[in-house]
Residue frames as qw, qx, qy, qz and C-alpha x, y, z in Angstrom:
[[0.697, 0.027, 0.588, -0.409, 26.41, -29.61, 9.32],
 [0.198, 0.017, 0.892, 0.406, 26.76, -32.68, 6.94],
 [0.282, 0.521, 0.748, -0.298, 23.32, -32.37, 6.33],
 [0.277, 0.835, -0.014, -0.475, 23.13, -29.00, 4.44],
 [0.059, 0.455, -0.623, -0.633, 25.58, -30.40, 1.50],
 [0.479, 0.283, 0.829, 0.058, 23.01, -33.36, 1.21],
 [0.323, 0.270, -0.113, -0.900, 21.17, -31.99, -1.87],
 [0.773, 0.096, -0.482, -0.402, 19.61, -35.21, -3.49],
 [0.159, -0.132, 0.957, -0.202, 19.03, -38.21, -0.93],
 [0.622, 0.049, -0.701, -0.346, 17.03, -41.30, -1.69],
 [0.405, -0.145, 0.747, -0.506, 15.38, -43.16, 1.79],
 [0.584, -0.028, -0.770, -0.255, 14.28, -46.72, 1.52],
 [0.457, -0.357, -0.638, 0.507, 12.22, -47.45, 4.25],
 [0.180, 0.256, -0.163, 0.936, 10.93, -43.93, 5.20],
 [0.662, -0.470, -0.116, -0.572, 7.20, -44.11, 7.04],
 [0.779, -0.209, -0.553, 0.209, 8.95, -46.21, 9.71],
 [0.529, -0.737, -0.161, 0.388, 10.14, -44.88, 13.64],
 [0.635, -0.289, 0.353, 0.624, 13.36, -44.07, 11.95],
 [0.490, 0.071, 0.534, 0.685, 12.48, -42.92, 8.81],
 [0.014, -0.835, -0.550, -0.009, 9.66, -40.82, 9.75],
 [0.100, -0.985, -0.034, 0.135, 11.81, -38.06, 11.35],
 [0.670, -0.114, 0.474, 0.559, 14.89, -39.03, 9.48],
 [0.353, 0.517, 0.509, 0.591, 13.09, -37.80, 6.04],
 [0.106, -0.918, -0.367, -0.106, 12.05, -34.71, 8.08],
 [0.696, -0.421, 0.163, 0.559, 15.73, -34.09, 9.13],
 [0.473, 0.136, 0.584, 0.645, 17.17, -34.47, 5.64],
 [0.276, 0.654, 0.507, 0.489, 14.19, -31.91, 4.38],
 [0.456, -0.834, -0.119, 0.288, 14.94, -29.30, 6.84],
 [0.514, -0.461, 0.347, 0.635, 18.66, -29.31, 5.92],
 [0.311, 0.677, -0.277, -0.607, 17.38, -28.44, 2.40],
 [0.398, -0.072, 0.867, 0.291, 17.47, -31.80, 0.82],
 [0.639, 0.139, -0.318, -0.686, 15.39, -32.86, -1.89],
 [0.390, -0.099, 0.865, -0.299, 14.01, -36.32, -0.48],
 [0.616, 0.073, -0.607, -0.496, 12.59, -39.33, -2.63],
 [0.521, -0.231, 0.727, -0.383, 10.93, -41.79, -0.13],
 [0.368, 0.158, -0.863, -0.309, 10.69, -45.09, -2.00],
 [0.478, -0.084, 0.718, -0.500, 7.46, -46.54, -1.12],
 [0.152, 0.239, 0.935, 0.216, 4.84, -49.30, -2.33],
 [0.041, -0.730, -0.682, 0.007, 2.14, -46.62, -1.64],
 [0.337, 0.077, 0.081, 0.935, 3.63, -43.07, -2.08],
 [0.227, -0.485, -0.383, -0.753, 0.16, -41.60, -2.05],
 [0.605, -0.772, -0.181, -0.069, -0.72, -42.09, 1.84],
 [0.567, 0.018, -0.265, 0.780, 2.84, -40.79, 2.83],
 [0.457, -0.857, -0.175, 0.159, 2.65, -38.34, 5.44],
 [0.775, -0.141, -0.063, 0.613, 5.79, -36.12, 4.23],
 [0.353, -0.635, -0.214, 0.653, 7.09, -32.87, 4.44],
 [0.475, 0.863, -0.077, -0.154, 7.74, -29.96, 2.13],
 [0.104, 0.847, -0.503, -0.135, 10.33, -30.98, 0.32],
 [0.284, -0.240, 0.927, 0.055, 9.81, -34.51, 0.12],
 [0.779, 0.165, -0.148, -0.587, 7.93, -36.53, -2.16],
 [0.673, -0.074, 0.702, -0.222, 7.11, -40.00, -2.24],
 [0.549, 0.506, -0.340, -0.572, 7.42, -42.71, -5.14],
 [0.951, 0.171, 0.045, -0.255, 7.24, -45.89, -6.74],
 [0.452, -0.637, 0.527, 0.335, 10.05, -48.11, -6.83],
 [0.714, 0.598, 0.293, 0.217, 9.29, -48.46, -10.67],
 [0.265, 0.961, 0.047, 0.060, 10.92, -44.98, -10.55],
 [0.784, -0.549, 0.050, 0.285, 14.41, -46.38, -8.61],
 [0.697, 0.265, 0.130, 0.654, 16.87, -45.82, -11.49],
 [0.153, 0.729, 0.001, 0.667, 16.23, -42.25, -12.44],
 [0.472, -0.870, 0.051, -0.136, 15.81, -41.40, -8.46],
 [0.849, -0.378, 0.185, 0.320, 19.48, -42.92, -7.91],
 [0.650, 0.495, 0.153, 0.556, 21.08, -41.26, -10.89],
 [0.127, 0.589, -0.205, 0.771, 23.67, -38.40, -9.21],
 [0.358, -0.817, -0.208, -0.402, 22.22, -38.67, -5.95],
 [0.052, 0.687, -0.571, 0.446, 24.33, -37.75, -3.01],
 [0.148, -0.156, 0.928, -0.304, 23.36, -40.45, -0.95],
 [0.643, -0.280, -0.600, -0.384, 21.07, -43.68, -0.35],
 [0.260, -0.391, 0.556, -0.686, 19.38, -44.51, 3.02],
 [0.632, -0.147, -0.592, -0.478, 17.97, -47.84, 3.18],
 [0.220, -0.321, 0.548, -0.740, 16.19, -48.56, 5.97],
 [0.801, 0.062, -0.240, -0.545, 13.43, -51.22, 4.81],
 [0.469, -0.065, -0.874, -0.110, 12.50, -54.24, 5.79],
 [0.608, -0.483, -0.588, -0.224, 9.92, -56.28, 8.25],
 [0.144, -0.823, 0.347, -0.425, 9.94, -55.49, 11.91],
 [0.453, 0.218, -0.853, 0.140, 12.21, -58.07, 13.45],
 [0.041, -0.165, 0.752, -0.636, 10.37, -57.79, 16.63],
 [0.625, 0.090, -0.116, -0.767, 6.37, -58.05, 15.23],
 [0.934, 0.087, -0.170, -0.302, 5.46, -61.92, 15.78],
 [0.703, -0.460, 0.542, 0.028, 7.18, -64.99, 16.79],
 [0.054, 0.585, -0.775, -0.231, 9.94, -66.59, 14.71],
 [0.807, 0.166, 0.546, 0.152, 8.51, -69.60, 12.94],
 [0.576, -0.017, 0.592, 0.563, 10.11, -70.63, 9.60],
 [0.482, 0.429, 0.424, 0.635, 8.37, -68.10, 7.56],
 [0.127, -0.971, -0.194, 0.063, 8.47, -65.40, 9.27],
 [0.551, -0.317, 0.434, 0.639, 12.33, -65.83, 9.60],
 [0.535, 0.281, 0.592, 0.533, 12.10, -66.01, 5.86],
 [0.141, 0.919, 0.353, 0.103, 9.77, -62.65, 5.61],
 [0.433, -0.781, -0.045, 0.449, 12.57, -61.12, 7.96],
 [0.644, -0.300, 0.517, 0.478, 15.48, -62.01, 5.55],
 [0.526, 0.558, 0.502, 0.401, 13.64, -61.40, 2.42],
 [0.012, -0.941, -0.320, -0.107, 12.57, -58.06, 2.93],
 [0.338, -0.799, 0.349, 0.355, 16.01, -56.76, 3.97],
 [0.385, -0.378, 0.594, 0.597, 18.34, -58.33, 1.49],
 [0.339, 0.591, 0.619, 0.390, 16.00, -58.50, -1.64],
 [0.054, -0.987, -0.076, 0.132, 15.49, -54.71, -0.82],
 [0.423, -0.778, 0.317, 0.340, 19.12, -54.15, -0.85],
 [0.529, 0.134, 0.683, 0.485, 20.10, -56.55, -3.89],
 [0.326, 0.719, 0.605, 0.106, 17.30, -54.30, -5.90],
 [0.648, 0.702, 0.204, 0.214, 19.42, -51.16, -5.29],
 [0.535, -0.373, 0.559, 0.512, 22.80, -52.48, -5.55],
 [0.556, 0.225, 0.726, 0.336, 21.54, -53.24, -8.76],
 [0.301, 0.867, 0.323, 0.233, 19.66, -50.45, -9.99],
 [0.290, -0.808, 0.193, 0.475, 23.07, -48.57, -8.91],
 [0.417, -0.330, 0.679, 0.506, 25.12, -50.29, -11.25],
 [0.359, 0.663, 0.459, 0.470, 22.67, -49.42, -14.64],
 [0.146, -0.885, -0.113, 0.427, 23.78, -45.52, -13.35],
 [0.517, 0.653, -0.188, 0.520, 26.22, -43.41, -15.50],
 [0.036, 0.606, -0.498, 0.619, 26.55, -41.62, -12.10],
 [0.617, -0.554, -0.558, -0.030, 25.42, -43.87, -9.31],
 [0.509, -0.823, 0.025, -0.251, 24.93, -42.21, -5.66],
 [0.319, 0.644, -0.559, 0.413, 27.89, -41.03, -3.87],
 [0.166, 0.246, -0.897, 0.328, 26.84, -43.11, -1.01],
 [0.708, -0.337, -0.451, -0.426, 24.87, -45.61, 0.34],
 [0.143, -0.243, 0.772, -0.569, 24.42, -45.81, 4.31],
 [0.596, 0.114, -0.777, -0.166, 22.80, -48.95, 5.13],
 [0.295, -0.658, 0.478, -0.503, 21.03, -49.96, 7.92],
 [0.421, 0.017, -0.838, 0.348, 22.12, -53.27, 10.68],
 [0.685, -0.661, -0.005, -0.305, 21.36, -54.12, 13.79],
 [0.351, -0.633, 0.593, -0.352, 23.78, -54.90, 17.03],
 [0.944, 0.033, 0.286, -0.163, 22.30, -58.69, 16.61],
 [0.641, 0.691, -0.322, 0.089, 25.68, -58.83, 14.62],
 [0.029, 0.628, -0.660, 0.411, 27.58, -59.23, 17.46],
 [0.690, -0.227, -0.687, 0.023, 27.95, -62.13, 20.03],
 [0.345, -0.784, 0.094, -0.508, 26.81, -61.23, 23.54],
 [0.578, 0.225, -0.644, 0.448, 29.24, -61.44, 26.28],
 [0.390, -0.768, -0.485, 0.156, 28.78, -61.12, 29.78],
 [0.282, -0.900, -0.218, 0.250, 29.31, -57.73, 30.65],
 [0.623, -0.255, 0.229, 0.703, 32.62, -57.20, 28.36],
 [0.419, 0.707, 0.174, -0.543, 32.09, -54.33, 25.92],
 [0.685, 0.397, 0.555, 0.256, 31.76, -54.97, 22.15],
 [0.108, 0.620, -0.163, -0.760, 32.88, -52.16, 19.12],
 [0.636, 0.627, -0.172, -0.417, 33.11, -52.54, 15.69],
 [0.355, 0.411, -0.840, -0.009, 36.27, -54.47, 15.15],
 [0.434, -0.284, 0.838, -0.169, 34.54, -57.38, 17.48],
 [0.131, -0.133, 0.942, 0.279, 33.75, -60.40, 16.20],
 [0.637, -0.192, -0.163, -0.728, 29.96, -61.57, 14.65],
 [0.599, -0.105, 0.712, -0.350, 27.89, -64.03, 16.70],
 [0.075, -0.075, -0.977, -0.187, 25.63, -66.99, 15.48],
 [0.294, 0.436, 0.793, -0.308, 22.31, -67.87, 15.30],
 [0.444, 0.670, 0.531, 0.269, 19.33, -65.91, 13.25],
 [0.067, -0.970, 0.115, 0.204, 19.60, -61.95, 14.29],
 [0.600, -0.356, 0.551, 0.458, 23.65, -62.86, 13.07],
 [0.505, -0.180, 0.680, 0.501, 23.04, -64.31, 10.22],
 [0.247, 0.841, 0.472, 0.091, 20.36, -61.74, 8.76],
 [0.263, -0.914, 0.122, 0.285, 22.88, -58.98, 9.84],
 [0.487, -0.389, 0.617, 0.480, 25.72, -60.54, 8.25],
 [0.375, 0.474, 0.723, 0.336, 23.56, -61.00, 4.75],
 [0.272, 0.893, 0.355, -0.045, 22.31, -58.04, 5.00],
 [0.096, -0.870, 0.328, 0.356, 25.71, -55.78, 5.06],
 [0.360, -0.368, 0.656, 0.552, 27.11, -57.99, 2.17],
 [0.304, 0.793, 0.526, 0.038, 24.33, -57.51, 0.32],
 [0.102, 0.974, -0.007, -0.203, 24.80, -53.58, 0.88],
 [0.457, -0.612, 0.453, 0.459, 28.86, -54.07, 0.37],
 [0.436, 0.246, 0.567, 0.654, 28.70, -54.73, -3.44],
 [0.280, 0.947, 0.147, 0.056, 27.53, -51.23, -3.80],
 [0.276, -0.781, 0.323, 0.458, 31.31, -50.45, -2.92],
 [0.594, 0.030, 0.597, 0.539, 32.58, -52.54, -6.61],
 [0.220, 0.798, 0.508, 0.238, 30.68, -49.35, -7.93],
 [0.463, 0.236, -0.239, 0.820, 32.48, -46.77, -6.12],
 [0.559, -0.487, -0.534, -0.406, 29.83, -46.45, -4.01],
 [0.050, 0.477, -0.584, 0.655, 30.81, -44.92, -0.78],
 [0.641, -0.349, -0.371, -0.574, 29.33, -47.30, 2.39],
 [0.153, -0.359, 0.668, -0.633, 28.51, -46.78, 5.87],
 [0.582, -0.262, -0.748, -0.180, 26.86, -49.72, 7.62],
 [0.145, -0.359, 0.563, -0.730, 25.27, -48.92, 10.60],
 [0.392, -0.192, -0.894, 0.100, 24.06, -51.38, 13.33],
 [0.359, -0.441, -0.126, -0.813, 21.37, -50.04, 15.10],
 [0.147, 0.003, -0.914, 0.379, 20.50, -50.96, 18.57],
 [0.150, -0.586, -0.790, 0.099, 17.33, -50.50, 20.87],
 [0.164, 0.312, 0.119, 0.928, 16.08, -47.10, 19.76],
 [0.088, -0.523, -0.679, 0.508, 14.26, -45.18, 22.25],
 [0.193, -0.455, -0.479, -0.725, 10.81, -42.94, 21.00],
 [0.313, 0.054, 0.429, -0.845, 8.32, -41.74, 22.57],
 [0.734, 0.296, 0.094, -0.604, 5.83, -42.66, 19.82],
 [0.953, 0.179, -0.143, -0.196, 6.64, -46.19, 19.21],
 [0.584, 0.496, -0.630, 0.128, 9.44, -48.71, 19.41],
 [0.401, 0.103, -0.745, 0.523, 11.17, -50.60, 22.84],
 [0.209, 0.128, -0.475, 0.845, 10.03, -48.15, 24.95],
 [0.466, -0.157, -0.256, -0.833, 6.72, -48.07, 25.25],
 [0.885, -0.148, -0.427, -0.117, 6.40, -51.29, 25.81],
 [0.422, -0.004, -0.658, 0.623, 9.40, -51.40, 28.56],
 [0.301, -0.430, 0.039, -0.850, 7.00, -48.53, 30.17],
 [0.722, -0.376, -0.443, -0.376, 3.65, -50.21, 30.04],
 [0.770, -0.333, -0.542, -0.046, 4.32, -52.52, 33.16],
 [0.328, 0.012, -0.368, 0.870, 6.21, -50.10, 35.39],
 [0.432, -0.135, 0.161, -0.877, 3.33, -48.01, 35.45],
 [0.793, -0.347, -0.265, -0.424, 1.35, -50.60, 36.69],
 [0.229, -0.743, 0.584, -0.232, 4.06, -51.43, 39.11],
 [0.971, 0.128, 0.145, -0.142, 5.32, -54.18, 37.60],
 [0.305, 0.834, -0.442, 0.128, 8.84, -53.39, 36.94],
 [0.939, -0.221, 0.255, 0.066, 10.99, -56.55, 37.00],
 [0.073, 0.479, -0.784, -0.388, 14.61, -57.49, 35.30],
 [0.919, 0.282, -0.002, -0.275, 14.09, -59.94, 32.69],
 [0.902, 0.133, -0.299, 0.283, 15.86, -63.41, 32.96],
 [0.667, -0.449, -0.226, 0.550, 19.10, -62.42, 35.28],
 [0.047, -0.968, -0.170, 0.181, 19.06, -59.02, 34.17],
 [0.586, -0.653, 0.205, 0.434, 22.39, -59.11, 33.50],
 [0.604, 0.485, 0.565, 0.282, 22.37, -59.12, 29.86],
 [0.189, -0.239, 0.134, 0.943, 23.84, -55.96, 28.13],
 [0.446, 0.797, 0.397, -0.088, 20.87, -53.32, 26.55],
 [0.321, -0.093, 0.276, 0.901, 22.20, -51.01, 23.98],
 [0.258, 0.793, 0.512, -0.206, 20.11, -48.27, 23.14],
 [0.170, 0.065, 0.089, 0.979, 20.30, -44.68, 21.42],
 [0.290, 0.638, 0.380, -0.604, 17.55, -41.95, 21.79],
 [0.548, 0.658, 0.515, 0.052, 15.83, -41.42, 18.56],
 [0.245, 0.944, -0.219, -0.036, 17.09, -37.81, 17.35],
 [0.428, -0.546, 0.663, 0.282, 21.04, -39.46, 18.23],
 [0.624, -0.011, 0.743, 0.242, 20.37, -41.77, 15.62],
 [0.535, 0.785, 0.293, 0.105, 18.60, -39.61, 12.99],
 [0.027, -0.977, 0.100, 0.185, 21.31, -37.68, 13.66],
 [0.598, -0.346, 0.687, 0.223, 24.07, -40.27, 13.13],
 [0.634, 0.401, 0.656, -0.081, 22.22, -41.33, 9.97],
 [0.271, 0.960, 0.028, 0.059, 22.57, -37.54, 8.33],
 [0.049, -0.770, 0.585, 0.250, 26.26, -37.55, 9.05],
 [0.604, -0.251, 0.696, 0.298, 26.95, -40.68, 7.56],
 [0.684, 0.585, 0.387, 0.199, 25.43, -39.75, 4.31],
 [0.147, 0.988, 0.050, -0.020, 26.87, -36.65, 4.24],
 [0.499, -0.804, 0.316, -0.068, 30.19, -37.21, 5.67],
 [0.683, 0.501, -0.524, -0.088, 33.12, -38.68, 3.42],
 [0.122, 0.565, -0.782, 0.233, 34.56, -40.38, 6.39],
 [0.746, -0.031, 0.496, -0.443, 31.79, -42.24, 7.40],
 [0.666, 0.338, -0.552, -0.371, 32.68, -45.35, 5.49],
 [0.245, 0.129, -0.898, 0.343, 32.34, -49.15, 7.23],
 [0.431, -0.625, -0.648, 0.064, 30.53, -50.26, 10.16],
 [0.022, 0.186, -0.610, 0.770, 29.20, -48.12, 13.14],
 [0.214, -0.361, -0.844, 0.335, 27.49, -48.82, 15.73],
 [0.124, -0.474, -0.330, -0.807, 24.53, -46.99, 16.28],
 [0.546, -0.557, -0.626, 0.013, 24.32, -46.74, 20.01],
 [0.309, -0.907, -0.039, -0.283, 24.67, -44.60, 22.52],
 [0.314, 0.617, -0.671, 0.265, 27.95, -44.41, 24.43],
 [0.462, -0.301, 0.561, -0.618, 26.28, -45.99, 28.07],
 [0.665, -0.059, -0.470, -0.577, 24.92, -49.05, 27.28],
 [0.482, -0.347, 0.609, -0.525, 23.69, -50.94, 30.68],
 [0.057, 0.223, 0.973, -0.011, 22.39, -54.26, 31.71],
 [0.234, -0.423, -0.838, -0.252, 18.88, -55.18, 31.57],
 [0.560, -0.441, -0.609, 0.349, 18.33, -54.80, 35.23],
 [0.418, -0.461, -0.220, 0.752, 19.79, -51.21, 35.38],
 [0.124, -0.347, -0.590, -0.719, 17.59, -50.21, 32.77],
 [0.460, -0.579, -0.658, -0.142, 14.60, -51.30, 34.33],
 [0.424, -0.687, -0.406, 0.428, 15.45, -49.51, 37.61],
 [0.083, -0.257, 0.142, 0.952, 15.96, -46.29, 35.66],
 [0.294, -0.579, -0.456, -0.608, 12.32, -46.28, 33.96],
 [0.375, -0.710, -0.595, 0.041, 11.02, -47.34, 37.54],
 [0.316, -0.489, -0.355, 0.731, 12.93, -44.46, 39.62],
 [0.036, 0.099, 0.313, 0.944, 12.00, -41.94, 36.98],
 [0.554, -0.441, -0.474, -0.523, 8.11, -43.16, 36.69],
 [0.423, -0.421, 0.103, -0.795, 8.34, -43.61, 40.66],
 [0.934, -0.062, -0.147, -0.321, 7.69, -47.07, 40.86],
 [0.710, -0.473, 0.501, -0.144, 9.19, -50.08, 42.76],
 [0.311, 0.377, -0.859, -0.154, 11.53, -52.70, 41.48],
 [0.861, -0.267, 0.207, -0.380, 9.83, -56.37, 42.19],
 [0.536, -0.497, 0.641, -0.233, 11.72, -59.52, 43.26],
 [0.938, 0.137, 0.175, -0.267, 10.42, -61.73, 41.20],
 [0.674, -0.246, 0.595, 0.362, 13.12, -64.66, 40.02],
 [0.353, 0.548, -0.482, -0.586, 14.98, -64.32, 36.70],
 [0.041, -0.037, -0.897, -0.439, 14.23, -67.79, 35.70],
 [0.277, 0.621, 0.682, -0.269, 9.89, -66.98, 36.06],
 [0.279, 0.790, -0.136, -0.529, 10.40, -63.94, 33.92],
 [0.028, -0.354, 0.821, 0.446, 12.99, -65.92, 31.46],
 [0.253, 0.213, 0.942, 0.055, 10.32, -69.17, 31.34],
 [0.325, 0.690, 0.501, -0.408, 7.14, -66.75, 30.63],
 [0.261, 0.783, -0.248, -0.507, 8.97, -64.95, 27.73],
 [0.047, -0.315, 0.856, 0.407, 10.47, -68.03, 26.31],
 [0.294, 0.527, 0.794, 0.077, 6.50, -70.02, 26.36],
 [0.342, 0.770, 0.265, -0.470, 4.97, -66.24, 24.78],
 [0.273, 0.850, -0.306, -0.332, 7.74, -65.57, 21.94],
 [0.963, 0.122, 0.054, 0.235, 9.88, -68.74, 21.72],
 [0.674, -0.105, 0.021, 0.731, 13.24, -67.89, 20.10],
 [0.096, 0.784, 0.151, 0.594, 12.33, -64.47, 19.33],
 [0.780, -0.608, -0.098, -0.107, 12.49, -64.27, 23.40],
 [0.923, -0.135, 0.047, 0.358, 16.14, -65.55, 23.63],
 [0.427, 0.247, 0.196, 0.848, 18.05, -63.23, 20.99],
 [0.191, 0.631, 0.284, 0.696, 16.13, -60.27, 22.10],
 [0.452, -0.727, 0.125, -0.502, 15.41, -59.71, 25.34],
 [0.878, -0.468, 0.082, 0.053, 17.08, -62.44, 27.34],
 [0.668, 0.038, 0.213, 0.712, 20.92, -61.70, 25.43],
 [0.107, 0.945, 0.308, -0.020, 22.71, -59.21, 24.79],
 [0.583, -0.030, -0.092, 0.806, 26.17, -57.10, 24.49],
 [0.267, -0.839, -0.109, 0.461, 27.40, -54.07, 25.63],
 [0.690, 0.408, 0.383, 0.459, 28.20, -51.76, 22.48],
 [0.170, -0.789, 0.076, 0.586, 30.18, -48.69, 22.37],
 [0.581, 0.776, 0.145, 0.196, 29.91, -46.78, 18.86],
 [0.538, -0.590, 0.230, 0.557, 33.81, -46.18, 18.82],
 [0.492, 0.291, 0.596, 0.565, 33.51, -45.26, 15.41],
 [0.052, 0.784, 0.475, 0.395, 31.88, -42.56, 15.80],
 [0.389, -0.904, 0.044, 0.173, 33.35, -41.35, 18.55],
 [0.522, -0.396, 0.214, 0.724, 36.66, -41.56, 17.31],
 [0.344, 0.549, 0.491, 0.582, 34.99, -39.66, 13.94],
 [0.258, 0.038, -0.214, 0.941, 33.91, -36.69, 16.66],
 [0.337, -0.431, -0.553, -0.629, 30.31, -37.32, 16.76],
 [0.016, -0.185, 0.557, -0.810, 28.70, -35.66, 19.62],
 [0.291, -0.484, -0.825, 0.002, 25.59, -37.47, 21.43],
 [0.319, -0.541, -0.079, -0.774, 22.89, -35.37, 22.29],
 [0.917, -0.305, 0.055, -0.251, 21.69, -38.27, 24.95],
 [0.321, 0.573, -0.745, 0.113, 25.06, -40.19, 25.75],
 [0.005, -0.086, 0.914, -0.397, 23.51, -41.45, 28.73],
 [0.242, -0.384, -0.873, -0.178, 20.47, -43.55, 29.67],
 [0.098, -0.663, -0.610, 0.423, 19.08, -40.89, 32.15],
 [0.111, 0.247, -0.487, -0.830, 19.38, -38.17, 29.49],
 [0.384, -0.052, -0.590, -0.708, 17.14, -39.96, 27.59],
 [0.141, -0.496, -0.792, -0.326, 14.51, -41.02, 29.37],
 [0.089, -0.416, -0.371, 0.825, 14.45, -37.48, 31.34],
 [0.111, 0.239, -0.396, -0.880, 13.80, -36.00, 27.66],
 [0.446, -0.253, -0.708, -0.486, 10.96, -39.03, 26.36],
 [0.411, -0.641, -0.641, -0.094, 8.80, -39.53, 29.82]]
């Protein structure tokens, strides 16, 4: 298991969905975990982790087998006016610039930094599937994605091994997507949104901590991958896999009343997130021999509800 050679790993970003049972992963396998926070004293973290200031970034970065940076705002927490955009952007690439930088005052800097994206990198097609080698889209999700992984890419003029991974719609129990997709099924409210037809990528939560630990660990993980699940459905065929699971009816209602109600509540946040979409298959990983616990959408939500 990549995981056991970690011995020294560095998580940016760790009290988040992701980084909660990420840092618990990593201390399991026997790491020693530093969790870079602003507050280090209300961290919730295991034995074998400890929590610190990012006053402390150099020395924590000197020799360590890997970085994990996972920080920044949630992209999904508020509508999309002009500074919030700005909060999005800061917080991800100023995080990343801060240590690129405090790599490159190392004698030894970390043997690799894995980096996380999001899928919003891509341009959504109808129904064609997307990998790594496709092309990036436009708009904001794009062009935060694109900033943010050349940001992370000047850790490589360092010798700085670095896996970018794009991260789709990560299914939890205790927080993220899924909750919220729930909610209105149980109340039998289960609808496609806009024409349904729209591609979801997901992964189940442990797939991705698990993805996360081999790419630090794991000299071949270098580049993009995709951080989704192999299955990755429409909208629509989501939705009618919470309802048959929770029981509940599919309703009629037109994709342009759903589309109009989500574009007046969220604006463009609305558009790029829930009304688009591609269909992403982590061929990187699979062709690397990583083995999904959850491959498929009824897997996972047999396992979270």
């Amino acid at each position: 298991m990549p995981g056991s050679t970690l011995k020294r790993v560095v998580v940016a970003g760790g009290s988040g969905l992701v980084g909660r049972p990420l840092v618990r992963a990593l201390a399991a396998a026997g790491a020693e975990v530093a969790v870079l926070s602003r507050a280090p004293k209300r961290l919730d973290l295991p034995w074998g982790a400890m929590g610190y200031e990012w006053a402390h970034l150099s020395n924590l970065l000197e020799g360590a087998d890997a970085v994990i940076n996972l920080a920044g705002e949630g992209i999904a927490e508020g509508r999309w006016t002009r500074a919030r955009k700005q909060v999005l952007l800061d917080s991800r690439i100023q995080t990343t610039d801060r240590l690129v930088q405090a790599m490159a005052k190392c004698q030894r800097p970390p043997a690799a930094l894995v980096n996380a994206s999001a899928i919003g990198w891509y341009i959504p097609r109808d129904g064609a599937p997307v990998d790594e080698a496709s092309a990036p889209g436009t708009g904001f999700l794009a062009e935060v994605c694109q900033a943010w992984e050349a940001a992370a890419l000047k850790a490589s003029d360092l010798g700085v091994r670095v896996a970018r991974v794009r991260i789709g719609v990560v299914l939890a129990r205790e927080g993220g997507a899924l909750p919220k997709m729930v909610l209105p099924v149980r109340f039998y409210q289960a609808c496609k949104l806009g024409s349904g037809t729209q591609g979801l990528s997901w992964i189940h939560l442990e797939d991705l901590v698990a993805i996360l630990v081999e790419a630090a660990g794991n000299p071949a993980w270098e580049g993009a991958f995709n951080g989704t699940a192999p299955e990755p459905l429409s909208n629509e065929a989501f939705t009618r896999l919470i309802a048959h699971r929770l029981g509940r009816p599919m309703l009629p209602i037109p994709g342009f009343l759903t589309a109009g109600i989500l574009q007046l509540a969220l604006g463009e946040l609305a558009q790029a997130l829930l009304l688009q979409g591609a269909f992403v298959r982590p061929a990187h990983a699979l062709d690397l021999g990583f083995a999904f616990r959850f491959p498929t959408a009824q897997a996972a939500l047999e396992d979270l509800l």
